[in-house]
C-alpha atoms as an extended CHARMM CRD file, in Angstrom:
* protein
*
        93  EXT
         1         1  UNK       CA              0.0000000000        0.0000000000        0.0000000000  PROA      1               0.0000000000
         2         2  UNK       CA              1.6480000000        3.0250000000       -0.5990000000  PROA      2               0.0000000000
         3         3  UNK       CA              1.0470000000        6.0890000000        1.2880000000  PROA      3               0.0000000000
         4         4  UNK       CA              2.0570000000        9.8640000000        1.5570000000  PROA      4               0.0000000000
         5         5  UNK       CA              4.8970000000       10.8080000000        3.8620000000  PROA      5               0.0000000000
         6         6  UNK       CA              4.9100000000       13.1090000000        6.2920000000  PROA      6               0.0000000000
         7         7  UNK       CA              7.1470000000       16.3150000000        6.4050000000  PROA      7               0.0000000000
         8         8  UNK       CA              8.7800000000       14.9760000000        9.5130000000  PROA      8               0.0000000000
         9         9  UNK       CA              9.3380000000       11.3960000000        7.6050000000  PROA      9               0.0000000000
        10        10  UNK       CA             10.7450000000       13.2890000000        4.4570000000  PROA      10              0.0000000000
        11        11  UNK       CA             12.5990000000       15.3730000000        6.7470000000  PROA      11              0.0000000000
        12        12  UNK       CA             14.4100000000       12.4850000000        8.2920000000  PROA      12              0.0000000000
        13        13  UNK       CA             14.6680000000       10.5710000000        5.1300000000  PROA      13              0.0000000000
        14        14  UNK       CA             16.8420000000       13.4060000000        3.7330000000  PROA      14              0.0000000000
        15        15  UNK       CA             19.4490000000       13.9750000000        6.5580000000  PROA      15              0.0000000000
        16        16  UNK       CA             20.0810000000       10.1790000000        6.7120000000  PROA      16              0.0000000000
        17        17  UNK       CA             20.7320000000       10.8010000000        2.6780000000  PROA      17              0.0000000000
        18        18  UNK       CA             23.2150000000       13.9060000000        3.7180000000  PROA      18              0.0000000000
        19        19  UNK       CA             25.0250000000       12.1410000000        6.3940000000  PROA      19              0.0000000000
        20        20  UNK       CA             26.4150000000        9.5010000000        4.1320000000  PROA      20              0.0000000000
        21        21  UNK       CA             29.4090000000        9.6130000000        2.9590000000  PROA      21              0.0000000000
        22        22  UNK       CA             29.6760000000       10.3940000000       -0.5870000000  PROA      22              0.0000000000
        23        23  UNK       CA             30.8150000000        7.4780000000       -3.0920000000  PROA      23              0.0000000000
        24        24  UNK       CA             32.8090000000        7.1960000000       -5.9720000000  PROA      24              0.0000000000
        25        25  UNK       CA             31.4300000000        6.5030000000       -9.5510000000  PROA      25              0.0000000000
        26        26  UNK       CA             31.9660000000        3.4160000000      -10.9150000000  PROA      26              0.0000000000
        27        27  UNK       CA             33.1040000000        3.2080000000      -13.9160000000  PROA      27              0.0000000000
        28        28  UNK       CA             29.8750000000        1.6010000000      -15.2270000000  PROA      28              0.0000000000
        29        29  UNK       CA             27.9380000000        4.8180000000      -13.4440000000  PROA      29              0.0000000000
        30        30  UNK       CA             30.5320000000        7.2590000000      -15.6220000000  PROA      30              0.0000000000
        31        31  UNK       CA             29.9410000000        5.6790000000      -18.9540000000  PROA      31              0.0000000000
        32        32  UNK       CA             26.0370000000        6.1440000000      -17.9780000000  PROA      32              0.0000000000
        33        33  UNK       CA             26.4290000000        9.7490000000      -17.1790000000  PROA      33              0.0000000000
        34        34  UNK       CA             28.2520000000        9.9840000000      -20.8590000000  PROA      34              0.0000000000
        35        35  UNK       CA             25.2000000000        8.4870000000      -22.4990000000  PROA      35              0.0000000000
        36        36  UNK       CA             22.7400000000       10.8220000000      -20.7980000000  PROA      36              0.0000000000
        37        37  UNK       CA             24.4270000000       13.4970000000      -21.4650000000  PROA      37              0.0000000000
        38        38  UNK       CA             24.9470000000       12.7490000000      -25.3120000000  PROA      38              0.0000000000
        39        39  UNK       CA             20.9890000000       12.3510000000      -25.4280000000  PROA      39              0.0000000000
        40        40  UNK       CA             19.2260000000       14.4510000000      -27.3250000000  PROA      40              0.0000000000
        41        41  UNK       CA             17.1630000000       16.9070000000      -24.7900000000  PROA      41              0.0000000000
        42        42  UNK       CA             14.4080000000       17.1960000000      -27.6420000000  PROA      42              0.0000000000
        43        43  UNK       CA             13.8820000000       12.9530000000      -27.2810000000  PROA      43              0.0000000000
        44        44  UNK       CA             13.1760000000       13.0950000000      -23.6280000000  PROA      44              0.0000000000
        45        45  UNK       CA             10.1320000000       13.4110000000      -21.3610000000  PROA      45              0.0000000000
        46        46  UNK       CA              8.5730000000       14.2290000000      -18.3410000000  PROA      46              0.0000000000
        47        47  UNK       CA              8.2190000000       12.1010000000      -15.8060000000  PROA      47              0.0000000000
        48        48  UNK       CA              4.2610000000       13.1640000000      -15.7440000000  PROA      48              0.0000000000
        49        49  UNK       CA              5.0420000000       11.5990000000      -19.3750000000  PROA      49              0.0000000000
        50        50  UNK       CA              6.4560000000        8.7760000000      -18.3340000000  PROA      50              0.0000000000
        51        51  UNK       CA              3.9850000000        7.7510000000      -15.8460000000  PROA      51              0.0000000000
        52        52  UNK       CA              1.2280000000        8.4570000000      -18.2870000000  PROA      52              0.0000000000
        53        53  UNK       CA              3.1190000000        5.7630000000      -20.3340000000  PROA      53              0.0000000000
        54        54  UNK       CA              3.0980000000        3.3340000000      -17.6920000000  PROA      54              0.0000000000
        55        55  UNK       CA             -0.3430000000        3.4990000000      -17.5910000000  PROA      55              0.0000000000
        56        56  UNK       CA             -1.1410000000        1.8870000000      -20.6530000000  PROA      56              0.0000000000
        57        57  UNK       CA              0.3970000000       -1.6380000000      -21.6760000000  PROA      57              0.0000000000
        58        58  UNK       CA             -0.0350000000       -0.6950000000      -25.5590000000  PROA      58              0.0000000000
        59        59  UNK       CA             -2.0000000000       -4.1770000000      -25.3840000000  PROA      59              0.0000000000
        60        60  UNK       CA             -5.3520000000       -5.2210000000      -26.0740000000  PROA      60              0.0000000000
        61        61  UNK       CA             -7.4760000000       -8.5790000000      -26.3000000000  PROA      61              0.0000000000
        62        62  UNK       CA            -10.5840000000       -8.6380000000      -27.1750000000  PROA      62              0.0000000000
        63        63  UNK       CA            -12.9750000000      -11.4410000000      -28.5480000000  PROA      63              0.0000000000
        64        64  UNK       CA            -14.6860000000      -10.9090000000      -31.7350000000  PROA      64              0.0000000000
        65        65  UNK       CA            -16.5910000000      -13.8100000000      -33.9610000000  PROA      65              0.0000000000
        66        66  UNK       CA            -14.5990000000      -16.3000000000      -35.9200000000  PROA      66              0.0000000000
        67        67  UNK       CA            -16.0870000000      -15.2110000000      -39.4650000000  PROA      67              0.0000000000
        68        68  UNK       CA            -14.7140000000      -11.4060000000      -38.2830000000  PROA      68              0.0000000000
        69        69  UNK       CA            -11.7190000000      -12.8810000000      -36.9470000000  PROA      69              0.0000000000
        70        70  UNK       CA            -11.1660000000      -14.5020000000      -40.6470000000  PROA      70              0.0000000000
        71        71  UNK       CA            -12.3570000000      -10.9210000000      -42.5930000000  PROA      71              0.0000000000
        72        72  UNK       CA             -9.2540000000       -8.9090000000      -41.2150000000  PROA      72              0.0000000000
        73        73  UNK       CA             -6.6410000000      -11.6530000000      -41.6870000000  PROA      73              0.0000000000
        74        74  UNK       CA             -7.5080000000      -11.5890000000      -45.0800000000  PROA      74              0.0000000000
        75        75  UNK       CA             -7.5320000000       -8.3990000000      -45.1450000000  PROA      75              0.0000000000
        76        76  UNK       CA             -4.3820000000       -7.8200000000      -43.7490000000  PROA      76              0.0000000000
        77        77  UNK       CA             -2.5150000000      -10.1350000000      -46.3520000000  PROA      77              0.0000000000
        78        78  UNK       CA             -4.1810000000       -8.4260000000      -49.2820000000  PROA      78              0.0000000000
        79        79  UNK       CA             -2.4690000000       -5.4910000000      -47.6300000000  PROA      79              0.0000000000
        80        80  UNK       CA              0.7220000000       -6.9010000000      -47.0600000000  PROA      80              0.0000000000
        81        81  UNK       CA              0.6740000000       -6.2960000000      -42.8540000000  PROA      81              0.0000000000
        82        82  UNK       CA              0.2300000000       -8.4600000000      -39.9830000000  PROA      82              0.0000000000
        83        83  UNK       CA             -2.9130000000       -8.4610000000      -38.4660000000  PROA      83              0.0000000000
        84        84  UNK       CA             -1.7370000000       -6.8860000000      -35.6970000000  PROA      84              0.0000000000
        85        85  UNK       CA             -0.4810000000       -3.9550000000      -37.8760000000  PROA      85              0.0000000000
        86        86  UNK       CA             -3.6660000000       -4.2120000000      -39.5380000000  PROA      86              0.0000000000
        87        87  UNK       CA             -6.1000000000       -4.0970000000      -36.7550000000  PROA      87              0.0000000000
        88        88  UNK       CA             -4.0240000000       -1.3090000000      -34.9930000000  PROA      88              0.0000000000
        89        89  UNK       CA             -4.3140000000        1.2670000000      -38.7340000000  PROA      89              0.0000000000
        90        90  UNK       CA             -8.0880000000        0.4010000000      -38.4900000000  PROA      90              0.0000000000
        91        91  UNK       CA             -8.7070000000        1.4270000000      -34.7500000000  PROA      91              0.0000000000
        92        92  UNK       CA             -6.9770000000        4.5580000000      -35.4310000000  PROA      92              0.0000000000
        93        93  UNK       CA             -9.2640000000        5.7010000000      -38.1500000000  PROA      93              0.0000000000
């Protein structure tokens, strides 16, 4: 279940953070820190974005009868496309 924290909990939360001692980078985390800076800032997103994207699995299942089934299979080698290609073009018009 996850929950809200308190001021007082974030509070604490943070000074353990700043009492740490400070470590290295590996080299693993430098090579990272090249990538990410190399990105393009245009290519990335929010993390409002991000969540938003998390949201939705990009999947869907849905029955539908045999004989329609059938239709857009045929349909979608007449067109050259898999049926999932198909299916997807049609939804969006």
């Amino acid at each position: 279940m996850n929950r809200e924290l308190t001021a007082d909990e974030i509070e604490k939360r943070l000074a353990e953070i700043d009492a740490r001692e400070p470590e290295e980078p590996t080299s693993a985390d430098l090579a990272a820190f090249a990538e990410a800076e190399a990105e393009d800032p245009a290519e990335t997103i929010t993390l409002e974005e991000y969540r938003a994207q998390r949201e939705y699995s990009g999947k869907l299942m849905l029955r539908i009868p045999k004989e329609l089934h059938r239709d857009l299979v045929e349909a979608a080698r007449r067109n050259g496309v898999s049926l999932n290609q198909y299916a997807a073009y049609k939804l969006a018009k």
